[in-house]
C-alpha positions in Angstrom: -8.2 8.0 23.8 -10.1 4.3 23.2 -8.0 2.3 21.3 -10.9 1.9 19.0 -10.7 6.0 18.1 -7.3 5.8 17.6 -7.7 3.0 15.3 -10.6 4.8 13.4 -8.2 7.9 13.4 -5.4 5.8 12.2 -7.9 3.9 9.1 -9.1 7.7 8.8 -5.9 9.0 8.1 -4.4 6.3 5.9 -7.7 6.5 3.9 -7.3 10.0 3.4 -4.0 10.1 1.9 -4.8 7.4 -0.3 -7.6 9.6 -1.8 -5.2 12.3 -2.3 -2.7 10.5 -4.0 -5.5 8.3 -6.2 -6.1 11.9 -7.2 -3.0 13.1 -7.8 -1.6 10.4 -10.0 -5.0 10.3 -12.0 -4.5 13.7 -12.8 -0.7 13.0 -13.3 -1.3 10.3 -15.6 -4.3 11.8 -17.5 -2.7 15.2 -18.6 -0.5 15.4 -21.4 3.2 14.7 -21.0 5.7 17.1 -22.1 8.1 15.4 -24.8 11.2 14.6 -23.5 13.2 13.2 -21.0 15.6 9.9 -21.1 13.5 6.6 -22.2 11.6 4.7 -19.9 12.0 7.4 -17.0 8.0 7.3 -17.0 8.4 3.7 -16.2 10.0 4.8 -12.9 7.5 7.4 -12.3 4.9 4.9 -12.8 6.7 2.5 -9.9 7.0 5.8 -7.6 3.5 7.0 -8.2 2.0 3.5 -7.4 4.4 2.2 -4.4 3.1 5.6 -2.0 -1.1 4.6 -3.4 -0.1 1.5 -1.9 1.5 2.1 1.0 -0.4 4.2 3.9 -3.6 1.6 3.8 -1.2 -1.4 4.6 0.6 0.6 7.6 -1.9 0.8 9.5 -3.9 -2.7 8.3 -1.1 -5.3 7.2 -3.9 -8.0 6.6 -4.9 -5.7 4.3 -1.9 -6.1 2.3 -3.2 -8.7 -1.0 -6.6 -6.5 -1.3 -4.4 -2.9 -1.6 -2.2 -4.6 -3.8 -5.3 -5.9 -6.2 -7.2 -2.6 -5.9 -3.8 -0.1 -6.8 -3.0 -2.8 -10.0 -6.8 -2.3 -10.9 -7.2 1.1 -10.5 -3.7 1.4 -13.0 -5.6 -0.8 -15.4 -8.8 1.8 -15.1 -6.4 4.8 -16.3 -4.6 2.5 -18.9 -7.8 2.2 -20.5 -9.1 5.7 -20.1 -5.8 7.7 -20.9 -6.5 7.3 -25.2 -10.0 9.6 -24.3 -7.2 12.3 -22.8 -4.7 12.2 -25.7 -2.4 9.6 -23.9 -1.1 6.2 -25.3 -1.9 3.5 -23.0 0.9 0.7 -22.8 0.7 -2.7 -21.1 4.5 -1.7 -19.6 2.8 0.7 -17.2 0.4 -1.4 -16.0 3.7 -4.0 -15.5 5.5 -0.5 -13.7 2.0 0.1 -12.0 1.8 -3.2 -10.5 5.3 -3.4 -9.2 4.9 -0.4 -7.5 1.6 -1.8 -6.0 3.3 -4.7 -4.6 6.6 -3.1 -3.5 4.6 0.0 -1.5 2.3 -2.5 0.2 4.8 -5.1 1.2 7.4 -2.4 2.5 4.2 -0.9 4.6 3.2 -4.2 5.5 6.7 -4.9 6.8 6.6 -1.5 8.5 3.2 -2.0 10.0 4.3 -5.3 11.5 7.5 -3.9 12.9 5.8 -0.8 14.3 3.2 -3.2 16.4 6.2 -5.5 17.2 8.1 -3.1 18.8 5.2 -1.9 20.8 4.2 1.2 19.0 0.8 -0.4 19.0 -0.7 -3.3 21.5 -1.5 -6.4 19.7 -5.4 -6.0 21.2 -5.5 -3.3 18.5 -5.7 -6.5 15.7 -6.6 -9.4 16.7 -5.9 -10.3 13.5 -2.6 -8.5 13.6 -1.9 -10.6 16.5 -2.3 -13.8 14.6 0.0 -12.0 11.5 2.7 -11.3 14.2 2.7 -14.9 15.4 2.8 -16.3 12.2 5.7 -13.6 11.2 7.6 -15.0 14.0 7.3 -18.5 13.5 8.7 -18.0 10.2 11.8 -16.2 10.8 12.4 -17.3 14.1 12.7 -14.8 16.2 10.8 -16.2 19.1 8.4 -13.0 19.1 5.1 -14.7 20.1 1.2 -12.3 21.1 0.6 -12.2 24.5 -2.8 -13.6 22.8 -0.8 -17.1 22.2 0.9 -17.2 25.3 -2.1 -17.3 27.5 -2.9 -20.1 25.7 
């Protein structure tokens, strides 16, 4: 397979379960809540719920990392404000638990993504911009990882 299909397949598939889940928490967080349960346990659903929106989109496209992170935080802030038209209290604390979830799920894909093309699970020709990510990654913490983009340089 081209390695542009299987970068299509790869956007495809990490786009796909991003719409699932954007579903599933919308319907999660729009339907009344049973009473109950120990205080501020929503808080940690909220964190859960919004770590996996974030995470498949920057697996497979670190640079996307700031935009998922904006988009999950925003798209929190959309059901904060809608939830009082399905009978739910909206509180500025989930949008705070939304939005550390956001940035924790993208920056532990991130990480992942990064690690997966480093250790040659994917060719840095994939990304060029990946490439430049990985060089950049590596100057940082040192570990002497460098594209074969930058060493035919």
């Amino acid at each position: 397979m081209a390695q542009g299909q299987m970068k299509l397949r790869r956007m495809a598939i990490g786009s796909a379960v991003t719409l699932v889940l954007a579903v599933v928490i919308a319907v999660l967080t729009l339907a009344p809540m049973p009473a109950g349960g120990p205080a501020g346990s929503d808080k940690i659903y909220h964190i859960l719920a919004f770590a996996c929106l974030a995470f498949p989109l920057p697996l497979v496209r670190p640079r996307w990392t700031v935009w998922v992170i904006l988009s999950v935080i925003a798209y929190g802030g959309a059901i904060e404000v809608i939830q009082p038209f399905f009978g739910r209290q909206a509180e500025w604390v989930d949008l705070v638990a939304d939005g550390i979830g956001a940035i924790l799920g993208a920056s532990v894909a991130r990480q992942f993504g990064l690690r997966f093309r480093r250790s040659g699970g994917l060719k840095d020709q994939d990304d060029p911009m990946t490439a430049a990510w990985l060089a950049e990654d590596a100057a940082l913490t040192g570990d002497g990882h460098t594209s074969p983009r930058s060493r035919s340089k």
